[in-house]
mmCIF file as gemmi writes it, N, C-alpha and C atoms, coordinates in Angstrom:
data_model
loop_
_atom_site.group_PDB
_atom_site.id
_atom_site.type_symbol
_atom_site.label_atom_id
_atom_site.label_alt_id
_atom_site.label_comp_id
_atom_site.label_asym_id
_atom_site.label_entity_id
_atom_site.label_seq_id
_atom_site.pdbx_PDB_ins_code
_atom_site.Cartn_x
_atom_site.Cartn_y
_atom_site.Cartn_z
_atom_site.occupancy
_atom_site.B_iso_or_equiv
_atom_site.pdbx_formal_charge
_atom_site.auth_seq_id
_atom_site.auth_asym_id
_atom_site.pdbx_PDB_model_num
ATOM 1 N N . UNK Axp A 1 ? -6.233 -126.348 14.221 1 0 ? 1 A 1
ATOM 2 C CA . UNK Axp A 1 ? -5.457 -125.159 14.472 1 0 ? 1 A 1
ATOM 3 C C . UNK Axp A 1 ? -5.258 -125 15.976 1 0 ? 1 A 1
ATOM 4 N N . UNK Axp A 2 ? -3.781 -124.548 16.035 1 0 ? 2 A 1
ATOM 5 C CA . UNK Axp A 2 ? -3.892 -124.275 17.81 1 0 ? 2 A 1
ATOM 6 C C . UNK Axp A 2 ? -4.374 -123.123 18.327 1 0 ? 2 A 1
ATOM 7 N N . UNK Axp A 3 ? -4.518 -122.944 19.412 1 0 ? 3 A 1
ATOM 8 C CA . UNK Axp A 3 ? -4.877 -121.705 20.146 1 0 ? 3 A 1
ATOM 9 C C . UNK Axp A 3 ? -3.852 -120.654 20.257 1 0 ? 3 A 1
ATOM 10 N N . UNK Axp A 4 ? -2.617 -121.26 19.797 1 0 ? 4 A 1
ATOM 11 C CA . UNK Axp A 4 ? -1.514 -120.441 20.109 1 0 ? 4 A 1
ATOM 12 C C . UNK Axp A 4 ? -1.206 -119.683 18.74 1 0 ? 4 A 1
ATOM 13 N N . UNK Axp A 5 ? -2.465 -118.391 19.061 1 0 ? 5 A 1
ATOM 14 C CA . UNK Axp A 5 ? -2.475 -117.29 17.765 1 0 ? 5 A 1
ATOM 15 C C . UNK Axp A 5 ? -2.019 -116.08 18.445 1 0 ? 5 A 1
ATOM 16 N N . UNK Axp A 6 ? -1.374 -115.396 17.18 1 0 ? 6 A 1
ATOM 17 C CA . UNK Axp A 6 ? -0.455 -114.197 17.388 1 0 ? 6 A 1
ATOM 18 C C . UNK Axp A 6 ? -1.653 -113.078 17.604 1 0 ? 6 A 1
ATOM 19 N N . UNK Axp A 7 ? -1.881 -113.262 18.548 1 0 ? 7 A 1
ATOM 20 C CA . UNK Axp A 7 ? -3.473 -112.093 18.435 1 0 ? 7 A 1
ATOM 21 C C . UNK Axp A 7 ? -3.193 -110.481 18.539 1 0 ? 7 A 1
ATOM 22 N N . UNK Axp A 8 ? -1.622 -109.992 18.053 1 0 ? 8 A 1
ATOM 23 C CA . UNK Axp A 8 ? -1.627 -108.708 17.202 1 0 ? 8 A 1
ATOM 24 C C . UNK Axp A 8 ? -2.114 -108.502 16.296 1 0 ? 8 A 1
ATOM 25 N N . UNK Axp A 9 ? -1.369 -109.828 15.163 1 0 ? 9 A 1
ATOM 26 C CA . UNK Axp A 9 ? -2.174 -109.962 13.693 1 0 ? 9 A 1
ATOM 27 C C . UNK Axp A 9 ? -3.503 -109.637 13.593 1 0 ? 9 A 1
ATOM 28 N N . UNK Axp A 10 ? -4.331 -110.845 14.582 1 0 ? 10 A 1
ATOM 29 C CA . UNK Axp A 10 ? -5.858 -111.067 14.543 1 0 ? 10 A 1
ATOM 30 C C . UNK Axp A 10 ? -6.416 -110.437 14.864 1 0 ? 10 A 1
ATOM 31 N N . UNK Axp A 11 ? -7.301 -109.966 14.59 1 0 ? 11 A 1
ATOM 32 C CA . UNK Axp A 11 ? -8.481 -109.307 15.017 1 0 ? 11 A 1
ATOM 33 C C . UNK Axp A 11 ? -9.362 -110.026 15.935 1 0 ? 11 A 1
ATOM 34 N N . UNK Axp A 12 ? -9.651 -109.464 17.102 1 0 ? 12 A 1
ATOM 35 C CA . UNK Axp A 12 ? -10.178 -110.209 18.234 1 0 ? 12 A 1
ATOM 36 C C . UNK Axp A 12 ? -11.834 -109.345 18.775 1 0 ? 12 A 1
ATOM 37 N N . UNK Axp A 13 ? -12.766 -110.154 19.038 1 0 ? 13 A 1
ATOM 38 C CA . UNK Axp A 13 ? -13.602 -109.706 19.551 1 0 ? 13 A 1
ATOM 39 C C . UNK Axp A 13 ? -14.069 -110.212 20.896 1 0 ? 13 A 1
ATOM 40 N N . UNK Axp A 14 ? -14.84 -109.331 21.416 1 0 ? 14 A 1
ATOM 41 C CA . UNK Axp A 14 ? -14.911 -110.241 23.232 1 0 ? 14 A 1
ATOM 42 C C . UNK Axp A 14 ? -15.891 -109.519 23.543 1 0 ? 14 A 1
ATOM 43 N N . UNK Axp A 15 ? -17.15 -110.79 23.829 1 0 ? 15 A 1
ATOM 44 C CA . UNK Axp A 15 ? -18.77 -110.565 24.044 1 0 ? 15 A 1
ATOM 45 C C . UNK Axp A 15 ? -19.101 -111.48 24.854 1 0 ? 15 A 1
ATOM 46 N N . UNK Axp A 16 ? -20.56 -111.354 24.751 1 0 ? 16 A 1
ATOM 47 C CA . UNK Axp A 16 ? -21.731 -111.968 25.755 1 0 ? 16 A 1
ATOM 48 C C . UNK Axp A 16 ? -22.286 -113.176 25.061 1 0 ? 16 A 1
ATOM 49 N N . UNK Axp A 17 ? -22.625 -114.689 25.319 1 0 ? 17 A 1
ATOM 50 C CA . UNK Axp A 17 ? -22.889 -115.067 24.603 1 0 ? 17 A 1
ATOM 51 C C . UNK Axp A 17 ? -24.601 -115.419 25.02 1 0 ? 17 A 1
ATOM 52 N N . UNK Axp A 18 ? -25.101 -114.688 23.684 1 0 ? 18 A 1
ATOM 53 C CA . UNK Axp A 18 ? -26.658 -114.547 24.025 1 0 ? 18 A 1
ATOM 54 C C . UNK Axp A 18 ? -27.794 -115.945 23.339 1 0 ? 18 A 1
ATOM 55 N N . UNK Axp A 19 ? -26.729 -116.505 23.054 1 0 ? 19 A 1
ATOM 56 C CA . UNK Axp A 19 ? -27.479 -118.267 21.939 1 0 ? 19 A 1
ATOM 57 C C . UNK Axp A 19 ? -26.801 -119.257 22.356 1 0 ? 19 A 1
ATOM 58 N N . UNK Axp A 20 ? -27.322 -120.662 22.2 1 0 ? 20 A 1
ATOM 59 C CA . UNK Axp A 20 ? -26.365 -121.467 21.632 1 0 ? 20 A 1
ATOM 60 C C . UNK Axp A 20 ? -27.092 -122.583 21.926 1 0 ? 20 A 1
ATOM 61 N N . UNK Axp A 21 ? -28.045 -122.191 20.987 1 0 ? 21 A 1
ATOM 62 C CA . UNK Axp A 21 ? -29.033 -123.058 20.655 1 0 ? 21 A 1
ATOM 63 C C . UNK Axp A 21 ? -28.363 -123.741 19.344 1 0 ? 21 A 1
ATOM 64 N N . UNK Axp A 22 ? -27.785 -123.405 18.625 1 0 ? 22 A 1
ATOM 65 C CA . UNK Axp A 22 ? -27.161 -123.891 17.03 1 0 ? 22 A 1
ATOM 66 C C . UNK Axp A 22 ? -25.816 -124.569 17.182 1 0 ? 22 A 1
ATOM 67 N N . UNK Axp A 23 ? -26.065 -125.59 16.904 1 0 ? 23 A 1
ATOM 68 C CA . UNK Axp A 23 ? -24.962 -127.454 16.973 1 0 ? 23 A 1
ATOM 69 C C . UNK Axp A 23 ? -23.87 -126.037 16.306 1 0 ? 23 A 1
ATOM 70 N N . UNK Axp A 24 ? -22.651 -126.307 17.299 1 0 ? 24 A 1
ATOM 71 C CA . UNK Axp A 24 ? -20.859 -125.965 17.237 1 0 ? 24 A 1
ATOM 72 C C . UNK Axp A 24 ? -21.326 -124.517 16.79 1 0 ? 24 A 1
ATOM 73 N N . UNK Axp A 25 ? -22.227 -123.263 16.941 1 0 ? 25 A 1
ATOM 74 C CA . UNK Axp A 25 ? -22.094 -122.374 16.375 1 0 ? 25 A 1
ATOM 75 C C . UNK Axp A 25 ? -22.695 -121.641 17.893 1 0 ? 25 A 1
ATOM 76 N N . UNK Axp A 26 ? -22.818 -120.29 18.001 1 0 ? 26 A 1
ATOM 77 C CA . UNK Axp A 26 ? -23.087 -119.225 19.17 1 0 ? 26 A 1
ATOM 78 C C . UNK Axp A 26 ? -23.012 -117.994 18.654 1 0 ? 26 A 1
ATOM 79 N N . UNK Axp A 27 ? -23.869 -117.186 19.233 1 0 ? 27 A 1
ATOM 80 C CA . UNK Axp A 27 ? -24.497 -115.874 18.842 1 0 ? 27 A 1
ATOM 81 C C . UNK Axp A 27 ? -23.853 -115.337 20.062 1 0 ? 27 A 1
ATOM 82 N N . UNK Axp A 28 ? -23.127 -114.063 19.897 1 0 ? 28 A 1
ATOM 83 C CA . UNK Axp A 28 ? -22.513 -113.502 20.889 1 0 ? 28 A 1
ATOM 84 C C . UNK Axp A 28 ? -23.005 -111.848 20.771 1 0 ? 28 A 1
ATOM 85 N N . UNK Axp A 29 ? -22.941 -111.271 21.693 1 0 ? 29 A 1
ATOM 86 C CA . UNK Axp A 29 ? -23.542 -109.419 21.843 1 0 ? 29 A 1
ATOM 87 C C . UNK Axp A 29 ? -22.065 -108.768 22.608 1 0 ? 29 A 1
ATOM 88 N N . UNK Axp A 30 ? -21.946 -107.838 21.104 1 0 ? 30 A 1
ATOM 89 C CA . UNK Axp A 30 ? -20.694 -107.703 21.464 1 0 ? 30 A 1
ATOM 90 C C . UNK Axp A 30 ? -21.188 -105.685 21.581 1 0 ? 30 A 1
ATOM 91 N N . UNK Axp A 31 ? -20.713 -105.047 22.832 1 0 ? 31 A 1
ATOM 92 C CA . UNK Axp A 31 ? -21.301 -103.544 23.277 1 0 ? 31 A 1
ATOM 93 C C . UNK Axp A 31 ? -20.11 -102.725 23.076 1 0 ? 31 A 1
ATOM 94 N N . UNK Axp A 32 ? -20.215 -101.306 22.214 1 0 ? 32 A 1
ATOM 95 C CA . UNK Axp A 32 ? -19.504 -100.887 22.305 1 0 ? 32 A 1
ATOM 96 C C . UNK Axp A 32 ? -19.779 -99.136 23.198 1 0 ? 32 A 1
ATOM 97 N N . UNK Axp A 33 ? -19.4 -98.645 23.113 1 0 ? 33 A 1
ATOM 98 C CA . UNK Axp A 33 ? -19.558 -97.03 23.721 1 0 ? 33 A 1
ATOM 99 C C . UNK Axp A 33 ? -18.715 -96.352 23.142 1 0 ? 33 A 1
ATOM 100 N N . UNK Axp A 34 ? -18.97 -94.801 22.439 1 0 ? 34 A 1
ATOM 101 C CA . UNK Axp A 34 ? -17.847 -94.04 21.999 1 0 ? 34 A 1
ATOM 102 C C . UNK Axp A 34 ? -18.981 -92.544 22.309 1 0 ? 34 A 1
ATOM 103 N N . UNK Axp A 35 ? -18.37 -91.406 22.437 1 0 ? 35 A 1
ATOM 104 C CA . UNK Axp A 35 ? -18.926 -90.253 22.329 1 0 ? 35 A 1
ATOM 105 C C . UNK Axp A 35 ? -19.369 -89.884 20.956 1 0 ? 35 A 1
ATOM 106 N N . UNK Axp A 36 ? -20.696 -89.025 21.02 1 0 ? 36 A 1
ATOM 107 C CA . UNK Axp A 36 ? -21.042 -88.415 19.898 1 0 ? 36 A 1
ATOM 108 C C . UNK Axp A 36 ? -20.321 -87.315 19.852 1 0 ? 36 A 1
ATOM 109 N N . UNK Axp A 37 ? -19.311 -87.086 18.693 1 0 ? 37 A 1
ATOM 110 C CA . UNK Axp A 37 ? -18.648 -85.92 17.936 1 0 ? 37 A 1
ATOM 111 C C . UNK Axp A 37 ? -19.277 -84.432 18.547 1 0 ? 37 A 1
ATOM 112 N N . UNK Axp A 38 ? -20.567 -84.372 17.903 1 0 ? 38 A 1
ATOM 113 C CA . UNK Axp A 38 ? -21.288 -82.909 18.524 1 0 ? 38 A 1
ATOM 114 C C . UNK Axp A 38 ? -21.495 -82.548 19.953 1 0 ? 38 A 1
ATOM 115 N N . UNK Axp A 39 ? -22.333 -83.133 20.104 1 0 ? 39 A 1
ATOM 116 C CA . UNK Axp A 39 ? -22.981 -83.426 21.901 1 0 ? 39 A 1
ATOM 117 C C . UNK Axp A 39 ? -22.442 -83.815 22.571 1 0 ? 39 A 1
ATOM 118 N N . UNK Axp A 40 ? -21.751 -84.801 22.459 1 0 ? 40 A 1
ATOM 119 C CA . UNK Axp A 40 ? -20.464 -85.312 23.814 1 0 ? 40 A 1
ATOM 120 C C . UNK Axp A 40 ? -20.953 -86.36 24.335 1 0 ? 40 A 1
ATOM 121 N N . UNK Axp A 41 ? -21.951 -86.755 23.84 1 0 ? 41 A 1
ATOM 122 C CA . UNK Axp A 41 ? -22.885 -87.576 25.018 1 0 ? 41 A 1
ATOM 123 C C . UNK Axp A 41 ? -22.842 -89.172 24.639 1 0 ? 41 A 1
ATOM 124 N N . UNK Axp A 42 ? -22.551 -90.061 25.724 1 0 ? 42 A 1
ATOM 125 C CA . UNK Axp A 42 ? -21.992 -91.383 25.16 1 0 ? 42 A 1
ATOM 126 C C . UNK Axp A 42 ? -23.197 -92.034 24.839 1 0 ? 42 A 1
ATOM 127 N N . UNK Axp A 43 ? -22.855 -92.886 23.671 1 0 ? 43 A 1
ATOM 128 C CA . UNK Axp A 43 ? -23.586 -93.837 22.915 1 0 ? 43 A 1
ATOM 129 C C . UNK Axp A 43 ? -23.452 -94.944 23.055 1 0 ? 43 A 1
ATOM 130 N N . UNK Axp A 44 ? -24.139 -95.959 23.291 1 0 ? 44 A 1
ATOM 131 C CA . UNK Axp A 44 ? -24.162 -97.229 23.537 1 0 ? 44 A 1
ATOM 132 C C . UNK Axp A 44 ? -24.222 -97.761 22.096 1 0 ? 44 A 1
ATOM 133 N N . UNK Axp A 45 ? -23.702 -98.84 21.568 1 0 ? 45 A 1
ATOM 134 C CA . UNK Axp A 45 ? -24.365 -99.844 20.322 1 0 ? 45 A 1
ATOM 135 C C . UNK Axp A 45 ? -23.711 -101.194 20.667 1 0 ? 45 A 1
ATOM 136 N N . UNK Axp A 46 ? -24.911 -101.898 19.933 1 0 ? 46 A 1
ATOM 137 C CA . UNK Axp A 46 ? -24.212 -103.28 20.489 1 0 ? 46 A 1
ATOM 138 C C . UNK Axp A 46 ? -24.459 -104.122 18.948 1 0 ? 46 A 1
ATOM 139 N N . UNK Axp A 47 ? -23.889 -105.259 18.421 1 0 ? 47 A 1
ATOM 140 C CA . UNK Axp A 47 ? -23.798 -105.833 17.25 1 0 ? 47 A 1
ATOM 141 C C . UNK Axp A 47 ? -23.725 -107.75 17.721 1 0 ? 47 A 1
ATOM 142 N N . UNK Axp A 48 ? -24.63 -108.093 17.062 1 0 ? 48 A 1
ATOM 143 C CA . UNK Axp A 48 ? -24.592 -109.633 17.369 1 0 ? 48 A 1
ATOM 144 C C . UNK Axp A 48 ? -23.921 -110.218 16.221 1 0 ? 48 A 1
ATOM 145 N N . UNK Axp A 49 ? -22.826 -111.254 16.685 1 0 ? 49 A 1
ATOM 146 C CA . UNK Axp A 49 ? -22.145 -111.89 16.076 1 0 ? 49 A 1
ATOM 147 C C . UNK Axp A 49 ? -22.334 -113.338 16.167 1 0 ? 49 A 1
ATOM 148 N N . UNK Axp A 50 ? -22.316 -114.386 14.603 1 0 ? 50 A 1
ATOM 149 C CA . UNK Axp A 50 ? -22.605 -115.656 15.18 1 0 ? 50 A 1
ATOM 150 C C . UNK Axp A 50 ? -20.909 -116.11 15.083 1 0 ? 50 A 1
ATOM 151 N N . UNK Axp A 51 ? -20.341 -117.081 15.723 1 0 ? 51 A 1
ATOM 152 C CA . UNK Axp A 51 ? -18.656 -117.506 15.804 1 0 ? 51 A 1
ATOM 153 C C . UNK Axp A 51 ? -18.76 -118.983 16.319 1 0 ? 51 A 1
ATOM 154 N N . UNK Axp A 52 ? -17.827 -119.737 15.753 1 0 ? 52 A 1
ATOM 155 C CA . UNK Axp A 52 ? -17.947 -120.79 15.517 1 0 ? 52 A 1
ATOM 156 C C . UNK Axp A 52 ? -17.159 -121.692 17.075 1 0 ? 52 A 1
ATOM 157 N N . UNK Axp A 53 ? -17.81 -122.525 17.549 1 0 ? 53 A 1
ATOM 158 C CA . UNK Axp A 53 ? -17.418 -123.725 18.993 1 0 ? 53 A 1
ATOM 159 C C . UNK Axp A 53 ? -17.729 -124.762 18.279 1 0 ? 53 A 1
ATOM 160 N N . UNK Axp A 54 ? -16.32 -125.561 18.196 1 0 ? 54 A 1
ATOM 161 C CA . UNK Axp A 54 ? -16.393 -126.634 17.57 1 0 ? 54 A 1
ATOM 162 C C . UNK Axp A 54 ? -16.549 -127.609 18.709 1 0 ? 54 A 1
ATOM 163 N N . UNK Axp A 55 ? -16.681 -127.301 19.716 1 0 ? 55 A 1
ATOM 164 C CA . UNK Axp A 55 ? -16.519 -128.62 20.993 1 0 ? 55 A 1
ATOM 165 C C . UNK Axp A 55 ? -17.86 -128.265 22.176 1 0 ? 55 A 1
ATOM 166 N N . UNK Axp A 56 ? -18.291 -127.355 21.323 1 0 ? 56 A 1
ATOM 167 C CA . UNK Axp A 56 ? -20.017 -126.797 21.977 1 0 ? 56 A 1
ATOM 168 C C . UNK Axp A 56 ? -19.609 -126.545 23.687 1 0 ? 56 A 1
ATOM 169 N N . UNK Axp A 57 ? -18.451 -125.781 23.839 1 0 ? 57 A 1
ATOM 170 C CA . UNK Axp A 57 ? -17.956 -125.757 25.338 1 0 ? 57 A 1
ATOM 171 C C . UNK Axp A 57 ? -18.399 -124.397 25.728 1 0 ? 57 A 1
ATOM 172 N N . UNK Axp A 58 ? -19.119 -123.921 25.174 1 0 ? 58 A 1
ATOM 173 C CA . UNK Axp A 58 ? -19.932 -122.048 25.882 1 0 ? 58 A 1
ATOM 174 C C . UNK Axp A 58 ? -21.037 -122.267 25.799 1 0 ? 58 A 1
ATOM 175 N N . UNK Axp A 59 ? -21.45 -121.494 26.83 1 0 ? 59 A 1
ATOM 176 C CA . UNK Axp A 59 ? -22.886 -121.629 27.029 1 0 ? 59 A 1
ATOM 177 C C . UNK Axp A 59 ? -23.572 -120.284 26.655 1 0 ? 59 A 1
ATOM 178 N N . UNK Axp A 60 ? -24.932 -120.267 27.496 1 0 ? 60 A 1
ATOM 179 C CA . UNK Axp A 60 ? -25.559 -118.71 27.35 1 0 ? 60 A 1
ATOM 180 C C . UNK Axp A 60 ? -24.886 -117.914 28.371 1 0 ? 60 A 1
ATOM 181 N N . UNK Axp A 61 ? -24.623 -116.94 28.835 1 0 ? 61 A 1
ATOM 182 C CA . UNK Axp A 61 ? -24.336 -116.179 29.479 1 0 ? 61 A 1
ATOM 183 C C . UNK Axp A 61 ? -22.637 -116.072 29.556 1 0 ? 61 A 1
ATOM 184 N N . UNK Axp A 62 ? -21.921 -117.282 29.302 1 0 ? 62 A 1
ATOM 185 C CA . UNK Axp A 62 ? -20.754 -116.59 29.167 1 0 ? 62 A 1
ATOM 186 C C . UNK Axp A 62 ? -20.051 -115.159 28.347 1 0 ? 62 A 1
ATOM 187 N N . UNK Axp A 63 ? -18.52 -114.784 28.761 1 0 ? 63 A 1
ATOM 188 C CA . UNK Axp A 63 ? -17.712 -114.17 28.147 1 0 ? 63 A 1
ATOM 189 C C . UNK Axp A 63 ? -16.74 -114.716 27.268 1 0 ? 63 A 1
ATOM 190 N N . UNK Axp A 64 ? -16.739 -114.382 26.496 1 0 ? 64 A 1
ATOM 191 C CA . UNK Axp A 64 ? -16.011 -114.942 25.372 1 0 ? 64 A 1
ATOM 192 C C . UNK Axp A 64 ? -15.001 -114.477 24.258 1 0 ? 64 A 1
ATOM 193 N N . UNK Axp A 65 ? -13.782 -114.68 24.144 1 0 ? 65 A 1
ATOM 194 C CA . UNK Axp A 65 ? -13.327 -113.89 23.397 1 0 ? 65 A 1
ATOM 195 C C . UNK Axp A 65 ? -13.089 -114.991 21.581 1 0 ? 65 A 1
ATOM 196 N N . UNK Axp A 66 ? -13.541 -114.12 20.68 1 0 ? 66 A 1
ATOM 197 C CA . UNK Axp A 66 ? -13.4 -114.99 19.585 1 0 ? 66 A 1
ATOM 198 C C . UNK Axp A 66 ? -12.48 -114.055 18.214 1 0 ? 66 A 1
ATOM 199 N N . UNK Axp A 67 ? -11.811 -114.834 17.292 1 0 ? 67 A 1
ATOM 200 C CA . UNK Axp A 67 ? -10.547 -114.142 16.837 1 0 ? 67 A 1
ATOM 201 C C . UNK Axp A 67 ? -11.495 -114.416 15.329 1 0 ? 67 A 1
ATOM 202 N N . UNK Axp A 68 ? -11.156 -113.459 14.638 1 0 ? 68 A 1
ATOM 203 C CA . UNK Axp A 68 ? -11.438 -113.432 12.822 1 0 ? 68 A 1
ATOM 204 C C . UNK Axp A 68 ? -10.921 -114.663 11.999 1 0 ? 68 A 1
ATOM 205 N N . UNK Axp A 69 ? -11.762 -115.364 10.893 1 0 ? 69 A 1
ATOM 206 C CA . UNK Axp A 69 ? -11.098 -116.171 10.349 1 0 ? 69 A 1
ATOM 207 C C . UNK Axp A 69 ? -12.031 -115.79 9.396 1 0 ? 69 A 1
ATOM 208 N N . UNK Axp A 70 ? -11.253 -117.764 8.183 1 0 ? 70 A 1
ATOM 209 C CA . UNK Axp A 70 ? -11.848 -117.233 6.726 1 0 ? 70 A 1
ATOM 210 C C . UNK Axp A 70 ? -13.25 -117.922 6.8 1 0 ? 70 A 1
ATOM 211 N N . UNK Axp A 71 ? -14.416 -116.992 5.616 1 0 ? 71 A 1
ATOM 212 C CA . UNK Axp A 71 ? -15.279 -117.641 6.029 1 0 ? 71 A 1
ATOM 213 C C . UNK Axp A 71 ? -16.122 -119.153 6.075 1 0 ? 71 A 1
ATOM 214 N N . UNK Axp A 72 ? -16.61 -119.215 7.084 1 0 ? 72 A 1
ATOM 215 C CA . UNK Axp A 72 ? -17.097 -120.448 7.697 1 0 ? 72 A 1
ATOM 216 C C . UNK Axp A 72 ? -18.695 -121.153 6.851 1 0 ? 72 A 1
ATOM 217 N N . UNK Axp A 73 ? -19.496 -119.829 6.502 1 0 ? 73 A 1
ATOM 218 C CA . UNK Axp A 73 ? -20.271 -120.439 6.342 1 0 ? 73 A 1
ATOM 219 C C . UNK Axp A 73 ? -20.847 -118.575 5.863 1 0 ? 73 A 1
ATOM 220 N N . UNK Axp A 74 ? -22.299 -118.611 5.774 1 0 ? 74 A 1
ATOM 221 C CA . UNK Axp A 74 ? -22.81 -117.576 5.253 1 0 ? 74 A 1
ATOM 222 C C . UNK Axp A 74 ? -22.576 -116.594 6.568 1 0 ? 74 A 1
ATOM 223 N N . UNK Axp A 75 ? -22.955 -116.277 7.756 1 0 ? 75 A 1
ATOM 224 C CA . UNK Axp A 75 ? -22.459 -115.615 8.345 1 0 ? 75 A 1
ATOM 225 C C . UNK Axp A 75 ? -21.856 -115.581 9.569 1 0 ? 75 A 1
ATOM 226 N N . UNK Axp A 76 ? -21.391 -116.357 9.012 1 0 ? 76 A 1
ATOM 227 C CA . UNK Axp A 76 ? -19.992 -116.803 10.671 1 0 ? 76 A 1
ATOM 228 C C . UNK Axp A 76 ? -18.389 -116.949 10.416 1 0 ? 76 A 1
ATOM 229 N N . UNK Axp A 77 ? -17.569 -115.753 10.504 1 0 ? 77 A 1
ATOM 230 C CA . UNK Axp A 77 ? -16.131 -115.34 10.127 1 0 ? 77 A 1
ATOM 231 C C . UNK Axp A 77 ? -15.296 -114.938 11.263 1 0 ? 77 A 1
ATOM 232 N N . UNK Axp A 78 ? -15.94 -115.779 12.474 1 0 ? 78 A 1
ATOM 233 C CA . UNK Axp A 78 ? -15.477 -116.017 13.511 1 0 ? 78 A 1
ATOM 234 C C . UNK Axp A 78 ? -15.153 -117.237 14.577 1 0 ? 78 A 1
ATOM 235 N N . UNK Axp A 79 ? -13.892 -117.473 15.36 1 0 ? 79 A 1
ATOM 236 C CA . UNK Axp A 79 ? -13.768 -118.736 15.442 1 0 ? 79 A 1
ATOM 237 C C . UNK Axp A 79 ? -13.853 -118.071 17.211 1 0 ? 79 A 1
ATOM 238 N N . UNK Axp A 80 ? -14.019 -119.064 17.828 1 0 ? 80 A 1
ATOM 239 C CA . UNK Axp A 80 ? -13.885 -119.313 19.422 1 0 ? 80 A 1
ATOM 240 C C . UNK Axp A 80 ? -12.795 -119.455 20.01 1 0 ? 80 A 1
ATOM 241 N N . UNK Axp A 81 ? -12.046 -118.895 20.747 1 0 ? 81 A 1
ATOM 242 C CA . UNK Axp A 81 ? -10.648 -118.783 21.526 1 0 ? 81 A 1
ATOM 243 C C . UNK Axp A 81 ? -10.248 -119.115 22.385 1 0 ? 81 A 1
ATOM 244 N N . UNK Axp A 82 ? -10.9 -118.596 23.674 1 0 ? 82 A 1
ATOM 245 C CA . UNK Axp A 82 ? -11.283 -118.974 24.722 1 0 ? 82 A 1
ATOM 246 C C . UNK Axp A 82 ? -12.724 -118.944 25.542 1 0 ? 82 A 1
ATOM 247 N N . UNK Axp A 83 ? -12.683 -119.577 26.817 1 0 ? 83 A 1
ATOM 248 C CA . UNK Axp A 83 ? -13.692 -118.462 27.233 1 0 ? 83 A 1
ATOM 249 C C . UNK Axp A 83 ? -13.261 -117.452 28.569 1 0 ? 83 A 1
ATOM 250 N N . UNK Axp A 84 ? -13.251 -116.599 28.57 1 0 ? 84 A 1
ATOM 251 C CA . UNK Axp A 84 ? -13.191 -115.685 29.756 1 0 ? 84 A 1
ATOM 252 C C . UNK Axp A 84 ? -13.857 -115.842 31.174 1 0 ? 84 A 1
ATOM 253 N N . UNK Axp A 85 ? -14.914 -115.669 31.222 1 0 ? 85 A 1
ATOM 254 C CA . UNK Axp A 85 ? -15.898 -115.979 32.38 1 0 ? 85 A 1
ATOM 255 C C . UNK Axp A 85 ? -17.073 -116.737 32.071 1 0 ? 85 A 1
ATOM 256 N N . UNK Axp A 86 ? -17.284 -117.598 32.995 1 0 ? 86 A 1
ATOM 257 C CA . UNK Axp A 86 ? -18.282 -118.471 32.771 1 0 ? 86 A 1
ATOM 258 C C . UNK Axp A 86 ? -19.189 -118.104 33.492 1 0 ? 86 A 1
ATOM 259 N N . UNK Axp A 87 ? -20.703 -118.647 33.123 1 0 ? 87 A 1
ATOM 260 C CA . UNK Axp A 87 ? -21.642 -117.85 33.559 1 0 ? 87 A 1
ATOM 261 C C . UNK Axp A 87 ? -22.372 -118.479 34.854 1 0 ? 87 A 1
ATOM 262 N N . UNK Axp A 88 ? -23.015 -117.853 35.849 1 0 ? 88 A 1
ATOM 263 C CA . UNK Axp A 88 ? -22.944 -118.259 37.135 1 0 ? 88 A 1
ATOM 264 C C . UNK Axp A 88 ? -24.626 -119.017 36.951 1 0 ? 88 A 1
């Protein structure tokens, strides 16, 4: 598949990549922030995602943006896109 995805359609996510210890696969920490409704007061949450590098080209600490696909395996329904920033 090419890279050249209509990423309106797709659903896109863009994280930290905190693994990648696992052959063509990576664990990414993806943070979000929204206000609590009552209190006002911002909330942090963050959700780890595993997404699939077929060419094992990310490391730990990169940025990464990875797009929705069908699933891969038991829990990986994510593919690798690019990478954004590489890690220093």
């Amino acid at each position: 598949m090419s890279t050249e995805i209509n990423e309106r359609k797709m659903r896109t996510l863009t994280g930290k990549v905190v693994s990648d210890k696992l052959d063509k696969t990576r664990v990414i920490l993806i943070e979000t922030q929204k206000r609590h409704p009552l209190f006002k007061k911002s909330i942090r949450r963050s959700t780890r995602v595993k997404i699939h590098d077929e060419r094992n080209e990310s490391k730990e600490g990169d940025i990464v943006v990875a797009v929705e696909t069908r699933p891969l395996s038991k829990e990986k329904h994510h593919r690798l896109i690019k990478i954004v920033e590489k890690a220093k």
